[in-house]
C-alpha positions as CSV (number, residue, x, y, z in Angstrom):
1,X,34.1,91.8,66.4
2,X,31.2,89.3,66.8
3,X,29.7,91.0,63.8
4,X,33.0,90.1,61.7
5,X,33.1,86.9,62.9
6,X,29.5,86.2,61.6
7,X,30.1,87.7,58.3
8,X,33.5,85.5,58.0
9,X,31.3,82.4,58.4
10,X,28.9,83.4,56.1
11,X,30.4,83.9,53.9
12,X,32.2,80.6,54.5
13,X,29.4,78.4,54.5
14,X,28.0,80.1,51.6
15,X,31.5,79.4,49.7
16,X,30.9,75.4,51.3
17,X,27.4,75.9,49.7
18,X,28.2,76.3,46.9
19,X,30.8,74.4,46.0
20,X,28.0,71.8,47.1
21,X,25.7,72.9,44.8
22,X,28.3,72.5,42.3
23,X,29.0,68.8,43.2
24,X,25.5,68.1,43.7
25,X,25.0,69.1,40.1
26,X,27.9,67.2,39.2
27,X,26.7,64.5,40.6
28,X,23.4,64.8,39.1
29,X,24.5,65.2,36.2
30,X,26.8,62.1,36.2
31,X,23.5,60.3,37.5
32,X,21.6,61.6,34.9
33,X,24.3,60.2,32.1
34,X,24.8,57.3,34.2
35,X,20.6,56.5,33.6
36,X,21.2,57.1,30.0
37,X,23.8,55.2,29.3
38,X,22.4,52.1,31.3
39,X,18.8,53.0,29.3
40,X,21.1,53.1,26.2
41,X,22.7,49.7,26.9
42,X,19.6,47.8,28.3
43,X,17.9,48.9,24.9
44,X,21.0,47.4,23.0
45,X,21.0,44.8,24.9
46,X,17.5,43.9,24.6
47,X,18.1,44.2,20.7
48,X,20.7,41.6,20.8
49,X,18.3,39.4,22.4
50,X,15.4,39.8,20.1
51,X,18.1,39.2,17.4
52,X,19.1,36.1,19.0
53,X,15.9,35.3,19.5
54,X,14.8,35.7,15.7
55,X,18.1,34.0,14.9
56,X,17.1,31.1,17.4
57,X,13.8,30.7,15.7
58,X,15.2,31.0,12.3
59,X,17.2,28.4,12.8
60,X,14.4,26.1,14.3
61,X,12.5,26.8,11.3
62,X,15.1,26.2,8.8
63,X,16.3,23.3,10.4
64,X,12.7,22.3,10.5
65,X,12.6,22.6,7.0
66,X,15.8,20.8,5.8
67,X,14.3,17.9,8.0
68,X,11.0,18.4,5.9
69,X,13.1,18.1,2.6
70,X,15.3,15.2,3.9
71,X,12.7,13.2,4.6
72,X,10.6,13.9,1.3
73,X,14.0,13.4,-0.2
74,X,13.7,10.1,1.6
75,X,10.1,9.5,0.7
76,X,10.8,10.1,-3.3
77,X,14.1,8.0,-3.5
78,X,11.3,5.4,-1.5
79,X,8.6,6.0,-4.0
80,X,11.2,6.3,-6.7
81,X,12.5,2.6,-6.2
82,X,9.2,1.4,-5.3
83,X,7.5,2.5,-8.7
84,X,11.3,1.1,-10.5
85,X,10.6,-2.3,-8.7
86,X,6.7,-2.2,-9.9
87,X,7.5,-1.6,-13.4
88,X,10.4,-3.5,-13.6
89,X,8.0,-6.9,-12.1
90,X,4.9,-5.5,-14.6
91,X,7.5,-5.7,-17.5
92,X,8.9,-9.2,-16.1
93,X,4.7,-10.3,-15.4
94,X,3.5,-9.7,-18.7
95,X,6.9,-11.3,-20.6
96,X,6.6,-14.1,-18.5
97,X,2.7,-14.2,-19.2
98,X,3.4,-14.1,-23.2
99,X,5.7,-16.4,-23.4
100,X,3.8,-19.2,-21.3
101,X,1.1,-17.9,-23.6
102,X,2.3,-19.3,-26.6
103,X,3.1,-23.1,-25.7
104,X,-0.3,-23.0,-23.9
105,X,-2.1,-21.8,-26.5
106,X,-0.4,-24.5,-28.8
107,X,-1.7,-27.0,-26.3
108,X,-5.3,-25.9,-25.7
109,X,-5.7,-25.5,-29.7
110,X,-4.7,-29.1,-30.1
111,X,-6.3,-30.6,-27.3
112,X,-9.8,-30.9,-29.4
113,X,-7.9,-32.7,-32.2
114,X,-6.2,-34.6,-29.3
115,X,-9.7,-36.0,-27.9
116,X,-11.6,-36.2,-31.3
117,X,-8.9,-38.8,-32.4
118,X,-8.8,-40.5,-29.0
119,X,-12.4,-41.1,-29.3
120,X,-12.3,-42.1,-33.2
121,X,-9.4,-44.5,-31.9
122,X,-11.6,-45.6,-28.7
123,X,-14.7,-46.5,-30.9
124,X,-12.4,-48.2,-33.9
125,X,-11.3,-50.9,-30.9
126,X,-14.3,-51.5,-29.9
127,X,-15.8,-52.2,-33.1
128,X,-12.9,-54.7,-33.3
129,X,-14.0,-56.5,-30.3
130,X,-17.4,-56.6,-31.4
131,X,-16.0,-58.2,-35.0
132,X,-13.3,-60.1,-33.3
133,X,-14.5,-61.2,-30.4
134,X,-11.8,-64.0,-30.0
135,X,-8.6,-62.5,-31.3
136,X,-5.0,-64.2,-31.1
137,X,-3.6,-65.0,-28.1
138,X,-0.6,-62.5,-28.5
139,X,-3.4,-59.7,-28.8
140,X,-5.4,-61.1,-25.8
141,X,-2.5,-61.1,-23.5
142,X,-1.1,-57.4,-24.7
143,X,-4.6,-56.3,-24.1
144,X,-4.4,-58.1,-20.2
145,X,-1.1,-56.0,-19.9
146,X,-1.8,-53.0,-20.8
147,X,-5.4,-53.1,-19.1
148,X,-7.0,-52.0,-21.7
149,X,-10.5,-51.8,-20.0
150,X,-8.6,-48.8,-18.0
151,X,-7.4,-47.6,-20.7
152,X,-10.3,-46.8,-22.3
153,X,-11.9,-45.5,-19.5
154,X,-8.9,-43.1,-18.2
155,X,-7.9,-42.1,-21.2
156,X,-10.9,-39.6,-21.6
157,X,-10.6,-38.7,-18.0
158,X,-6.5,-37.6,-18.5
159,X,-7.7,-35.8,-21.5
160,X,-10.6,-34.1,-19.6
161,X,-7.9,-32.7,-16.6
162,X,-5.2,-31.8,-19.5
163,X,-8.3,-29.4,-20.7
164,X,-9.1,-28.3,-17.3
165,X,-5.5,-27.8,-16.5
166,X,-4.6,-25.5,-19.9
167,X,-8.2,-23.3,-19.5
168,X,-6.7,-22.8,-16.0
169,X,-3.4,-21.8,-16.9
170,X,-4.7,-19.5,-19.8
171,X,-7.1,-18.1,-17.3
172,X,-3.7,-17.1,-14.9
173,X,-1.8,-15.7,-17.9
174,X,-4.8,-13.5,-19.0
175,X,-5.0,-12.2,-14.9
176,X,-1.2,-11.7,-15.7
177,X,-1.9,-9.7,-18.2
178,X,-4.7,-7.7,-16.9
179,X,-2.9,-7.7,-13.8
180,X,0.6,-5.6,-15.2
181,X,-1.4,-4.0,-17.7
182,X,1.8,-2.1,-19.3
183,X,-0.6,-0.6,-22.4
184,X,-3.4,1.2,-19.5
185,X,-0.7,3.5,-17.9
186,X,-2.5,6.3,-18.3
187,X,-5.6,7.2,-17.4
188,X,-8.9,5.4,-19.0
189,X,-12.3,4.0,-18.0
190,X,-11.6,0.1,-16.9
191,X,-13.9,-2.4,-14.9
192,X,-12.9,-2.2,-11.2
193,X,-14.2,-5.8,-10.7
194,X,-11.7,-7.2,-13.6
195,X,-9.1,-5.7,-11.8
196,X,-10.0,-7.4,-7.9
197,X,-10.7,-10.6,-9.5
198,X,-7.5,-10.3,-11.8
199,X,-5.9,-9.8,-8.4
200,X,-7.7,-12.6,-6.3
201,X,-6.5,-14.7,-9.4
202,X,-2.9,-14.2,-9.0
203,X,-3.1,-14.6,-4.9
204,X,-4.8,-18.3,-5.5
205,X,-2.1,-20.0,-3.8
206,X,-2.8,-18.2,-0.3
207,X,-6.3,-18.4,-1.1
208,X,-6.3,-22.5,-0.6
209,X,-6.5,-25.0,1.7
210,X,-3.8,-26.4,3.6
211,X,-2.7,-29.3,6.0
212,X,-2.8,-26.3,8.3
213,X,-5.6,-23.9,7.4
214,X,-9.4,-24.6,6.0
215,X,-8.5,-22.0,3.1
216,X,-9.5,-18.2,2.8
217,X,-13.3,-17.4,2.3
218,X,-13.8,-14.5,-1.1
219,X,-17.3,-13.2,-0.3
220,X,-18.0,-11.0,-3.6
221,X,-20.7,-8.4,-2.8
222,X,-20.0,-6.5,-6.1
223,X,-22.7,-3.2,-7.0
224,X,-23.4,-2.4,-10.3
225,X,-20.8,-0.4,-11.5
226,X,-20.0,1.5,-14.5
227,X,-16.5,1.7,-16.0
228,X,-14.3,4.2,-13.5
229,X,-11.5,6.8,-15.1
230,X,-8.4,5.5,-13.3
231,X,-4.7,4.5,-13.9
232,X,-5.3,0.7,-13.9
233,X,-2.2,-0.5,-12.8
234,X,-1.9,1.3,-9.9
235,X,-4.9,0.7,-8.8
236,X,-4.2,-3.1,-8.8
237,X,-1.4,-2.6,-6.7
238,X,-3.5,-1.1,-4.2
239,X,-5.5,-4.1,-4.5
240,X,-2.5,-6.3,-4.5
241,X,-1.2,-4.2,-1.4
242,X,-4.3,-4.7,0.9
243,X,-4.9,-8.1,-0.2
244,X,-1.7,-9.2,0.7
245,X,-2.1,-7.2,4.3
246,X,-5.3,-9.1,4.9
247,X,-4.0,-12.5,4.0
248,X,-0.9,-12.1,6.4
249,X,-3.5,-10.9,9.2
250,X,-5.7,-13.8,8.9
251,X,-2.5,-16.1,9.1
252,X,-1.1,-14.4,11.9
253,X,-4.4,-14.9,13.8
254,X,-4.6,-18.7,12.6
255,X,-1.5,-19.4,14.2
256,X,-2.9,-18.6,17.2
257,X,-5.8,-21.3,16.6
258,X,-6.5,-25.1,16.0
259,X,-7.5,-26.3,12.6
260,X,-11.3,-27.0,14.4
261,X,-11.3,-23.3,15.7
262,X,-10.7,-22.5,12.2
263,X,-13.4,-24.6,10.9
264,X,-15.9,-23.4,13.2
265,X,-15.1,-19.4,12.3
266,X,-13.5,-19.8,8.9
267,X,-11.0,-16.9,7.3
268,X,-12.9,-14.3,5.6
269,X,-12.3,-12.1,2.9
270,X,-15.1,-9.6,2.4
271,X,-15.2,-7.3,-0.8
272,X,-17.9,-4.8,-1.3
273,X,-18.0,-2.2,-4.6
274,X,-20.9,0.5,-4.6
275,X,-21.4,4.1,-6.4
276,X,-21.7,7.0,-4.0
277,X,-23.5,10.4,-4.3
278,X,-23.1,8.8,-8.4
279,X,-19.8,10.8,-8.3
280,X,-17.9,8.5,-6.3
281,X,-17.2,4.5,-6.6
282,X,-16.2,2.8,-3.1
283,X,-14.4,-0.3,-2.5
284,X,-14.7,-2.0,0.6
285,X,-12.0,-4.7,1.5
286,X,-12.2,-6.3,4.9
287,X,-11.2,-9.5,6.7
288,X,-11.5,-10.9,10.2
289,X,-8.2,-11.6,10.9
290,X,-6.1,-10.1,14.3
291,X,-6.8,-6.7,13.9
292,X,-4.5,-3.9,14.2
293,X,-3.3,-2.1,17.7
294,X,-4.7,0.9,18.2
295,X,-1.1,1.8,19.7
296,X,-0.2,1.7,15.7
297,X,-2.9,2.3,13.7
298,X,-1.7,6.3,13.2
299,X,1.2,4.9,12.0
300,X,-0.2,2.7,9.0
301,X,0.7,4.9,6.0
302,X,4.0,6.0,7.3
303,X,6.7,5.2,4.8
304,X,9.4,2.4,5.9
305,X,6.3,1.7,8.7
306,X,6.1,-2.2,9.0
307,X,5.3,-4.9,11.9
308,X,6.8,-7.6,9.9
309,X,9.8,-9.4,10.2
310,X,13.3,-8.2,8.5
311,X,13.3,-9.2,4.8
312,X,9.1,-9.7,4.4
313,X,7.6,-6.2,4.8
314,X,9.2,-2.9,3.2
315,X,7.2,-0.7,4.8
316,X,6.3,1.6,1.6
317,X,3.4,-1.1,0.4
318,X,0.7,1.3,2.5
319,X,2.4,4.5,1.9
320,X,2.4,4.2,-1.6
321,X,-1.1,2.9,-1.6
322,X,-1.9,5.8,0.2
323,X,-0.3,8.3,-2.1
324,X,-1.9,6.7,-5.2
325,X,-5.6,7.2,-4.0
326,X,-5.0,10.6,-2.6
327,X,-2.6,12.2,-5.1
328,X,-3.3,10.4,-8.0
329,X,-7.2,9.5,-7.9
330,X,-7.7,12.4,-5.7
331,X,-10.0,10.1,-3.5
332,X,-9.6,8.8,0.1
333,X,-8.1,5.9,1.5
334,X,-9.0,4.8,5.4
335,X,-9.2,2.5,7.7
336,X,-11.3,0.6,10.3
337,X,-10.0,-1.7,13.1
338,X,-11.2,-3.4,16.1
339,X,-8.0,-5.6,17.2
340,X,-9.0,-9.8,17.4
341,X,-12.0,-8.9,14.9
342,X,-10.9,-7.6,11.7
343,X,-9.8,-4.5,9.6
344,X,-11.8,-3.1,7.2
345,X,-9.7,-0.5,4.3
346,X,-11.9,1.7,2.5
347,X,-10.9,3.3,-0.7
348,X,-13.5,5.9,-2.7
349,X,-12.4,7.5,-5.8
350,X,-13.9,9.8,-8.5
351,X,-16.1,8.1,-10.9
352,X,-14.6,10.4,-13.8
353,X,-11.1,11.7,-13.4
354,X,-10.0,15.2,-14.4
355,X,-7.6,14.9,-17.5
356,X,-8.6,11.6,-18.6
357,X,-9.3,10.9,-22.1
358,X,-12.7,10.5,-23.2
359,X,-12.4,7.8,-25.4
């Protein structure tokens, strides 16, 4: 009976064993697919965020670039109006220069007339008083009226300023001239020192003394310099640019100081031209005005990038400068400054420019 009984459990448990087995396996199974599946979707999931990734980056980059080509959009339109304005004022210069040109030239050609038959008419009146020593008393009292002792002598000295005034003014209009130079757009060889004194010509005006200011010191330290390949007219705007730069520097710092302080440690305006490595020609412009803030100074040939008030400063002068040296000339254009002592610009192009005419 025991025996049965044992072989009944047996046979039980081994049934309970079983169906264990099976469930185990199940179970294993269901773990097994379970791992899988999760495997399956981590891997997707890790997918989606590469993908999103990628698409993050993409995004960064493209927006990256559209900000690139807005603002070179915004840099051309800049550079666009800027080189409109410049030809538009080297057209309005030179008609302007040619038609003072004429009347002046009228003037200066008859000055020497003018003064030969003054000095005819000078010496005819005083043969008169040597021949007529007592003439009527009409004569004697027109000549009290008039002064005619003044006369005589002023007369010479009014003709002597009208020829110093028209050789001044024909000296302007040929600086005009040189200045615009609308028939050297292209490239040719030129004389850099024409150009800066061409330029100092036409800044005169800020170059002078005033009620306020001693006047601006030019010291000329010019090398000796062949003709440079260059497009002339742009390179007097670059001129014109950091001239005009330097001249507002040295007023901004004279503002700061009396008329004696100014005396004692006049407004300079150094300019230095020498051949380098006999490839290269450097221009040196520097000044001892305030200086530039180093907090700033990276910021010089940014486009729209000005410390002057609204309505004075466009901020493109620099920039453009910049571009003209380096793209154009293919040279360098840099910059020294030690704030309350000055700001020296340094420009250094090719001697000989590739593409340029030989002429």
């Amino acid at each position: 009976m025991d025996n049965q009984d044992n072989s009944i459990q047996m046979q039980e448990l081994e049934k309970t064993n079983r169906i264990l087995r099976k469930k185990l396996e199940r179970s294993e199974n269901e773990r097994r697919q379970l791992e899988t599946d999760i495997a399956t979707k981590e891997f997707l999931l890790k997918k989606v965020i590469c993908e999103l990734e990628d698409s993050q980056t993409n995004l960064q980059q493209r927006g990256q670039e559209l900000e690139n080509t807005l603002d070179s959009l915004h840099k051309m339109q800049a550079q666009i109006i800027q080189s409109e304005k410049m030809s538009a004022l080297g057209q309005m210069v030179a008609g302007i220069a040619h038609e003072i040109n004429n009347p002046v030239s009228f003037i200066y050609g008859n000055l020497s007339y003018i003064s030969q038959y003054t000095h005819d008419l000078l010496r005819l009146v005083q043969l008169y008083h040597r021949y007529v020593p007592n003439p009527p008393a009409e004569i004697q009292t027109e000549r009290k009226t008039i002064d005619l002792e003044f006369l005589e002598k002023d007369a010479i000295m009014v003709l002597h300023s009208m020829n110093i005034g028209t050789e001044r003014i024909r000296e302007i209009v040929l600086s005009l001239r040189n200045f615009s130079r609308l028939d050297e757009t292209e490239c040719k060889a030129v004389d850099i020192h024409e150009g800066i004194d061409n330029t100092l010509m036409i800044l005169q005006h800020r170059l002078k003394a005033t009620d306020k200011s001693p006047g601006v010191q030019i010291i000329r330290e010019y090398g000796n310099l062949s003709h440079v390949e260059c497009y002339a007219g742009q390179l007097n705007q670059v001129f014109m640019n950091i001239l005009v730069n330097a001249l507002d520097a040295l007023e901004e710092f004279n503002a700061k100081r009396t008329y004696q302080e100014i005396r004692d440690n006049p407004s300079l305006i150094a300019i230095r031209t020498s051949v380098v490595d006999l490839q290269w020609v450097k221009i040196a412009i520097a000044d001892n005005g305030s200086g530039i803030p180093e907090s700033i100074q990276k910021q010089i040939f940014n486009p729209f990038f000005t410390t002057k008030p609204v309505g004075k400063g466009t901020g493109m002068g620099m920039a453009i400068s910049y571009q003209i040296i380096t793209e154009k000339h293919g040279g360098k254009l840099e910059f020294f400054s030690t704030p309350e002592k000055g700001t020296e610009f340094v420009i250094q192009i090719p001697i000989q420019q590739e593409g340029c005419p030989v002429i």
